[in-house]
C-alpha positions, 0 to 999 in steps of 0.5 A, spaced: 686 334 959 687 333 967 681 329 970 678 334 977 672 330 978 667 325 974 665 330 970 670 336 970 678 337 966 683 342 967 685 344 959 692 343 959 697 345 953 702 340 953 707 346 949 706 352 954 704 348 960 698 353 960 691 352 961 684 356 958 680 361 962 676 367 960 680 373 960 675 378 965 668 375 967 665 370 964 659 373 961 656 371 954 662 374 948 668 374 954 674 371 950 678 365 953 685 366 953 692 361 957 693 362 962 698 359 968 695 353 971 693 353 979 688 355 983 683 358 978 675 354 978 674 359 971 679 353 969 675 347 969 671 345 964 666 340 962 665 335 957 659 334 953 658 329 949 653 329 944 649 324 939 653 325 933 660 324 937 662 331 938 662 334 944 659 341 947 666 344 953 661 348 957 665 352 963 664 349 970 659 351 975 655 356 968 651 356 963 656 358 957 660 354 953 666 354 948 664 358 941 668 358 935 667 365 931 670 363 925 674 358 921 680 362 921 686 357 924 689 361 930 683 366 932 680 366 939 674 362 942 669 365 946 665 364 951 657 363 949 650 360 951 648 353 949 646 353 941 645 348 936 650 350 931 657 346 930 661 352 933 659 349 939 661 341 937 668 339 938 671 332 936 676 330 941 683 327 937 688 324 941 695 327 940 702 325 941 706 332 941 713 330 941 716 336 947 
């Protein structure tokens, strides 16, 4: 995570060098993909923190937030209003990838 602002972080892949952005619009279902880092305000994300520890990753400036569509490893995010479910709480693990 590259820290913008008090709030906001650009998602970086420390394998691809990439970050994450909507693939077309941003507009409730539109899926995320990588994308090259630079220039994008669709990259900047907002980090939530709940009660229970989890966090919600809400795309900067609106009022969608990262969704997962299923427990299969690999499959792709969306983008999605606010809801209760844990397909919005993400848990943040630091990582030490070796490159």
């Amino acid at each position: 995570m590259i820290k913008i602002d008090e709030e906001t972080y650009l998602l970086k892949d420390l394998y691809t060098q990439k970050s994450f952005a909507p693939v077309g619009e941003p507009v409730a279902g539109t899926q995320l993909a990588q994308r090259p880092i630079g220039g994008d305000k669709h990259q900047h994300w907002q980090f939530n923190r709940q009660d229970d520890g989890t966090y919600t990753i809400q795309l900067a400036g609106s009022d969608l937030y990262i969704t997962s569509t299923s427990s299969t490893v690999d499959d792709r995010l969306v983008l999605q209003p606010a809801s209760d479910d844990t397909d919005q709480r993400w848990t943040l693990t630091q990582q030490h990838p070796i490159i």
